[in-house]
MMTF fields as JSON, N, C-alpha, C and O atoms, coordinates in Angstrom:
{
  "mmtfVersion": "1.0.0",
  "mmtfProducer": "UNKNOWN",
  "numBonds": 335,
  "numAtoms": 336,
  "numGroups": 84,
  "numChains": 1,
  "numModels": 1,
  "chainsPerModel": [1],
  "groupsPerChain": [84],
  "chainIdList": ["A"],
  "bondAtomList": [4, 2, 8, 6, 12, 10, 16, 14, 20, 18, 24, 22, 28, 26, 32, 30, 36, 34, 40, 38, 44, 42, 48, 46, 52, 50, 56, 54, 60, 58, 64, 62, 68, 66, 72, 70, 76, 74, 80, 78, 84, 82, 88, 86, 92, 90, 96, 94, 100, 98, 104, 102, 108, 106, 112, 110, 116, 114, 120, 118, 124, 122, 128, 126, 132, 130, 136, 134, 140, 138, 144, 142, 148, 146, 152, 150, 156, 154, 160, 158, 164, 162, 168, 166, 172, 170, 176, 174, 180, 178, 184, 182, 188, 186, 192, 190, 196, 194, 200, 198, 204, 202, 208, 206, 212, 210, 216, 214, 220, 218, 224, 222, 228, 226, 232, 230, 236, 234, 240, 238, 244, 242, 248, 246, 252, 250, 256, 254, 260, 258, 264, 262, 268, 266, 272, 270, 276, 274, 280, 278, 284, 282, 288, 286, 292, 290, 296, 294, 300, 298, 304, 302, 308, 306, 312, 310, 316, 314, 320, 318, 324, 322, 328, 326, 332, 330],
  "bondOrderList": [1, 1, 1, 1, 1, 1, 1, 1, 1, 1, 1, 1, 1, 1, 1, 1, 1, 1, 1, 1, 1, 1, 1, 1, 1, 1, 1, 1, 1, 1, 1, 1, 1, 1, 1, 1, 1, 1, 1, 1, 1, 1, 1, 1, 1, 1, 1, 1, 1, 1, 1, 1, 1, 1, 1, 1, 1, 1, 1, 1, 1, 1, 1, 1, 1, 1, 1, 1, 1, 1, 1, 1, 1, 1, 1, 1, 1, 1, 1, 1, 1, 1, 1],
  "groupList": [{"groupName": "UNK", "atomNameList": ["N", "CA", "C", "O"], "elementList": ["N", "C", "C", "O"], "formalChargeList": [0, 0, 0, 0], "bondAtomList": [1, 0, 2, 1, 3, 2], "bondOrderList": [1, 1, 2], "singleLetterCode": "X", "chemCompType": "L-PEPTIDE LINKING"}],
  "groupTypeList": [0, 0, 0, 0, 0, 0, 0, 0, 0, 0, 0, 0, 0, 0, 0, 0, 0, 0, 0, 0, 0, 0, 0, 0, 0, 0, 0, 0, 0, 0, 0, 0, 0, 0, 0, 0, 0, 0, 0, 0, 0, 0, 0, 0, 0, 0, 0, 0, 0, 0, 0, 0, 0, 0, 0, 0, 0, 0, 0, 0, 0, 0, 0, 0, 0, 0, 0, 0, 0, 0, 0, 0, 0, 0, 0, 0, 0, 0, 0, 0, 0, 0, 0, 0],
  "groupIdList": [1, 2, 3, 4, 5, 6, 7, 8, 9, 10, 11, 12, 13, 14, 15, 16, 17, 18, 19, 20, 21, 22, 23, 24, 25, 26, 27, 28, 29, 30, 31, 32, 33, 34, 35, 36, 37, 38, 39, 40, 41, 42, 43, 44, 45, 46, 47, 48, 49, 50, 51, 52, 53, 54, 55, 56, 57, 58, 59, 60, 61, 62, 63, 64, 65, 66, 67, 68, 69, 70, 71, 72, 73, 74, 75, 76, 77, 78, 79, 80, 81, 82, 83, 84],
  "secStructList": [7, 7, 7, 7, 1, 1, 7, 7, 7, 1, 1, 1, 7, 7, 7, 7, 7, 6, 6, 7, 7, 7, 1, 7, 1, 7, 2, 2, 2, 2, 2, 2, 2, 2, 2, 2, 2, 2, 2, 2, 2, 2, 2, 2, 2, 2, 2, 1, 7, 7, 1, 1, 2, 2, 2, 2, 2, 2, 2, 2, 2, 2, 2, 2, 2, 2, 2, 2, 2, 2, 2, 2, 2, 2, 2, 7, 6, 6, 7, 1, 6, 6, 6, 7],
  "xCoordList": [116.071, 116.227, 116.684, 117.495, 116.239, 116.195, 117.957, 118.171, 118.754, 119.963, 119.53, 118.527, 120.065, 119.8, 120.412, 121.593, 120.144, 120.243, 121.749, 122.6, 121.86, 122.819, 123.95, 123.966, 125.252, 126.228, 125.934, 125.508, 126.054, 126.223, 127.678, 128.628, 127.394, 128.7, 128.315, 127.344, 129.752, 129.474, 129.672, 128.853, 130.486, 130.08, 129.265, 129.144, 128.665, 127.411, 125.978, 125.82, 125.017, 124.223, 123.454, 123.495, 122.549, 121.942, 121.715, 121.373, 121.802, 120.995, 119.952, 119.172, 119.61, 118.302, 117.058, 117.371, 115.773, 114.9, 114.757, 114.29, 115.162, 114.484, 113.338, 112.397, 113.864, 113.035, 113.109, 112.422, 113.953, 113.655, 115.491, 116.459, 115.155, 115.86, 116.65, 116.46, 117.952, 118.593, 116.951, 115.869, 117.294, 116.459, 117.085, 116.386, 117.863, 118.462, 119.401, 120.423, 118.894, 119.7, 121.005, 121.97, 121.159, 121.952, 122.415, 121.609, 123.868, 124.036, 123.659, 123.511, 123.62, 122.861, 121.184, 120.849, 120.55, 119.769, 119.316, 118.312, 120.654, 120.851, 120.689, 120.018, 121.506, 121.861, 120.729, 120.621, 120.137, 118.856, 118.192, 117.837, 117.847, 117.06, 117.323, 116.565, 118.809, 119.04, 118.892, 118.057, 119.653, 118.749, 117.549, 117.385, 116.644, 115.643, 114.98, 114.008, 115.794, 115.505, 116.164, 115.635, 117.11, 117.892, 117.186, 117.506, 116.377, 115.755, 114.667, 114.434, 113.961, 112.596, 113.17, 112.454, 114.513, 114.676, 114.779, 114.242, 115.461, 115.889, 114.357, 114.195, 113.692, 111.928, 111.412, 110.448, 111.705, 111.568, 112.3, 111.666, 113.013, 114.278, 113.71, 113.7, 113.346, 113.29, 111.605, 111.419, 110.761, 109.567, 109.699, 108.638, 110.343, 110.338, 111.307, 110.864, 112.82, 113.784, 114.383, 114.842, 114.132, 114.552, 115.59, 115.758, 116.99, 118.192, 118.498, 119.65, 117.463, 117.46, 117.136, 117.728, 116.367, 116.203, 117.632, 117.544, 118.595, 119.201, 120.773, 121.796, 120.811, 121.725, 121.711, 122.606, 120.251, 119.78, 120.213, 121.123, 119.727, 120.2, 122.116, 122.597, 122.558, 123.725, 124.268, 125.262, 123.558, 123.804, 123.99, 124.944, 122.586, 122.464, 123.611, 124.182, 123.633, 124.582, 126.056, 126.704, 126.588, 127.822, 127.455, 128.338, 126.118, 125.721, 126.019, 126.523, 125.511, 125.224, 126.947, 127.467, 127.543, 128.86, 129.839, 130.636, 129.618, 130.118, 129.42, 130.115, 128.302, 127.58, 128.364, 129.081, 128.527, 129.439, 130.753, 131.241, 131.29, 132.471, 132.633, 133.581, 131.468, 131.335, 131.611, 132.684, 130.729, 130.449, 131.193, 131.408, 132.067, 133.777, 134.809, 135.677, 134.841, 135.578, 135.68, 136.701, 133.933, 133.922, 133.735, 133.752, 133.492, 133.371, 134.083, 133.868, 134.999, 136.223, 135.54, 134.342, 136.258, 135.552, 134.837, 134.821, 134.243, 133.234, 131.79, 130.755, 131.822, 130.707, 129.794, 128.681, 130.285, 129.679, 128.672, 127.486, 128.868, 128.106, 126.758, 125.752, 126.779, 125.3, 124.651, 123.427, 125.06, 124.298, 124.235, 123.683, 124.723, 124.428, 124.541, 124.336],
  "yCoordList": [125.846, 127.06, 128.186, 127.807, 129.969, 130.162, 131.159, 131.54, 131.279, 131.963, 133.575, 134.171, 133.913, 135.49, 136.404, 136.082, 137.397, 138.747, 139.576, 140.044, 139.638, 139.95, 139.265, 138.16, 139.789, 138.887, 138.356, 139.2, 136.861, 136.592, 137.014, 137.578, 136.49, 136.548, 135.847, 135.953, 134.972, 133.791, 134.873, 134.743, 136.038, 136.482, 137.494, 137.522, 138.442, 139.239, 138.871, 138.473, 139.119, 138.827, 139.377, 140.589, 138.411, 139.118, 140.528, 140.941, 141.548, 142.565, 142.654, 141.773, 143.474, 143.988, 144.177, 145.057, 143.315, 143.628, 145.123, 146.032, 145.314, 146.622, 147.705, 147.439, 148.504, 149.497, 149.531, 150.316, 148.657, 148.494, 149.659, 149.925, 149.959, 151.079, 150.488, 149.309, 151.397, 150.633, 150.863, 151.25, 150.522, 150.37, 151.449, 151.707, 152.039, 153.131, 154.112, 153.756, 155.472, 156.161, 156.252, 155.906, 156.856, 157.014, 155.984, 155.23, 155.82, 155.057, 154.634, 153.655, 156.059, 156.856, 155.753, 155.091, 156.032, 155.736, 153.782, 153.305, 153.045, 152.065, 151.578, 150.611, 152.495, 152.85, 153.055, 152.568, 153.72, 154.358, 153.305, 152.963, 152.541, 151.345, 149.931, 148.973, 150.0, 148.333, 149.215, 148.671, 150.685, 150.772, 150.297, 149.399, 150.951, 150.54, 148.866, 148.453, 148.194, 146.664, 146.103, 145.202, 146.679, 146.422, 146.969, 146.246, 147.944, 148.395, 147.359, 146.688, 147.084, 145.942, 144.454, 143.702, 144.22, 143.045, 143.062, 142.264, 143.969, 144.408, 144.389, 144.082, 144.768, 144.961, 143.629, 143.321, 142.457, 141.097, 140.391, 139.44, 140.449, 139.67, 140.088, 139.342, 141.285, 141.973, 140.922, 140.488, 140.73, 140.107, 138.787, 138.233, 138.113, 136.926, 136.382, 135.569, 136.385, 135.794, 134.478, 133.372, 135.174, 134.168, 134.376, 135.506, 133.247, 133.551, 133.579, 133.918, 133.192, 133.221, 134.523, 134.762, 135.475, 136.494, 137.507, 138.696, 137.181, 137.686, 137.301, 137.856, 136.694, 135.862, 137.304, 137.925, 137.26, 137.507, 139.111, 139.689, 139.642, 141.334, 141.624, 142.566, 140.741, 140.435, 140.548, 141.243, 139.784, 139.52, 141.789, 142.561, 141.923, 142.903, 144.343, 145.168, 144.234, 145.333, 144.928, 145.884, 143.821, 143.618, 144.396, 145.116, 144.212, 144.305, 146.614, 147.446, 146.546, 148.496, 148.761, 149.427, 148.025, 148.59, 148.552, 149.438, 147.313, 147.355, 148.784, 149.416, 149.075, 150.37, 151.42, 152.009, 151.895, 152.997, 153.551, 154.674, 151.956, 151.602, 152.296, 153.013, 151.881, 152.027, 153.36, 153.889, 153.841, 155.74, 156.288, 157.37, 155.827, 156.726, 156.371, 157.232, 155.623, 155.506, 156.062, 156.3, 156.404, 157.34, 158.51, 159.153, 158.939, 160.343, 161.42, 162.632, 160.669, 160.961, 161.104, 160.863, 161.462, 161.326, 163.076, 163.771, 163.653, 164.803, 164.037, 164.668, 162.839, 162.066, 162.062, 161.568, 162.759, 162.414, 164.116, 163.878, 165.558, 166.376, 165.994, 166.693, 164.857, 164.307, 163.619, 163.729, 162.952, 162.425, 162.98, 162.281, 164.354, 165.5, 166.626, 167.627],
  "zCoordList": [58.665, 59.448, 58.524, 57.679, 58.464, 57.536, 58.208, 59.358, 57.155, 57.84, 58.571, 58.177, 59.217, 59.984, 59.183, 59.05, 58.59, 57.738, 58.42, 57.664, 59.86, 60.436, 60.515, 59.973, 61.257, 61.556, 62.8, 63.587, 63.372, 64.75, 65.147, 64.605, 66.299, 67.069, 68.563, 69.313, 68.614, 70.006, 70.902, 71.812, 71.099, 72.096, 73.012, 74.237, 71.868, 72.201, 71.455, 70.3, 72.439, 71.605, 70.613, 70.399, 69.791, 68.266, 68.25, 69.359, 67.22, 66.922, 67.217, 66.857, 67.798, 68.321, 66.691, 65.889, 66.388, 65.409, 64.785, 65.471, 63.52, 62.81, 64.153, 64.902, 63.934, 64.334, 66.045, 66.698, 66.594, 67.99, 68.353, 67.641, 69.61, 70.104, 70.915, 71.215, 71.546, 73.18, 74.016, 73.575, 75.074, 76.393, 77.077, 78.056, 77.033, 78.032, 77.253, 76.668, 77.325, 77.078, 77.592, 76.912, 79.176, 80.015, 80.803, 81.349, 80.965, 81.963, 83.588, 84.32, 83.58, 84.948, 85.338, 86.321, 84.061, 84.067, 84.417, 84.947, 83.799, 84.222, 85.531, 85.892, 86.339, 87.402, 88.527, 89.652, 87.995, 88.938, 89.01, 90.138, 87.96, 87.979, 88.115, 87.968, 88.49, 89.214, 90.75, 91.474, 91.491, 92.609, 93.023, 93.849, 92.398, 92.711, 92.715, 93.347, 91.876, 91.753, 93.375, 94.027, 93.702, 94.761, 96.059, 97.002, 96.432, 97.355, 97.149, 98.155, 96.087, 96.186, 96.858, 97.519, 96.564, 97.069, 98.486, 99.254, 98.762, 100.036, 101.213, 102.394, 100.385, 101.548, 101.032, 101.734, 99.848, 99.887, 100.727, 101.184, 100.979, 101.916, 103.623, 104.602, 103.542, 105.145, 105.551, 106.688, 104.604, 104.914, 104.475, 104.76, 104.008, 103.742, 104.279, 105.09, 104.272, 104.933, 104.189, 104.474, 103.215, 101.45, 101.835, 102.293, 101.845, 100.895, 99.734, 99.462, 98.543, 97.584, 97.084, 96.031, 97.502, 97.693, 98.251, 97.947, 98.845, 99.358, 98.498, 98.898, 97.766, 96.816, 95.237, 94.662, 95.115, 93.771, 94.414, 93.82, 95.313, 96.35, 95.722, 95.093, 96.093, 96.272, 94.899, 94.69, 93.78, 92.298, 92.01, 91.914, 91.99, 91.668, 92.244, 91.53, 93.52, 93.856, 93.279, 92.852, 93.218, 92.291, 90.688, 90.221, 89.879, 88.978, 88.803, 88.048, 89.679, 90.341, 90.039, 89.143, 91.071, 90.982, 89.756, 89.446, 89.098, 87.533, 86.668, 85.873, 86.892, 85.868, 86.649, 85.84, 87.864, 88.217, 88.082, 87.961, 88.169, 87.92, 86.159, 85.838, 85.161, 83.786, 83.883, 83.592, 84.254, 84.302, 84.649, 84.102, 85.83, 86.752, 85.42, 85.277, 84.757, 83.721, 82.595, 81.949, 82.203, 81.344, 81.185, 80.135, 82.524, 82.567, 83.682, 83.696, 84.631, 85.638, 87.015, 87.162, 87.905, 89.41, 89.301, 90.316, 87.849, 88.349, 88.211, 87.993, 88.337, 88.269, 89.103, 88.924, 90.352, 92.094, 91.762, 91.988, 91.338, 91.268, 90.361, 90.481, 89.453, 89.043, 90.242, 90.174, 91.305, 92.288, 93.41, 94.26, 93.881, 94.893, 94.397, 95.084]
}
């Protein structure tokens, strides 16, 4: 196995490959897009009647509230005039 060029670490994972970017600028942006993962489950769950579906709903809005939670922390409660 050939050793990795980077440092590991047990608790985050590897460096992202040469030339590759974050996935998200904004936190916001995080944000907007577990919504929307959360509204798709939400119209999966309403037609199917999965609880597994409704488990994974569940995963995600805990997931939403940790990124807001992120953002009220880093940027104070004038956070609410970016979303009205």
């Amino acid at each position: 196995m050939k050793k990795p060029s980077y440092p590991p670490t047990g608790v985050l994972p590897p460096y992202p490959p040469t030339g590759g970017g974050p996935v998200y600028e904004h936190i916001e942006d995080i944000i907007i897009d577990l919504w929307d993962y959360c509204m798709e489950l939400e119209d999966e769950y309403h037609k199917t009647g999965n609880q597994d579906v409704l488990v994974r709903f569940a995963a995600a809005i805990i997931t939403v509230q940790y990124w807001e939670d992120m953002l009220l922390s880093m940027e104070g409660f004038h956070v609410f005039s970016l979303y009205f």
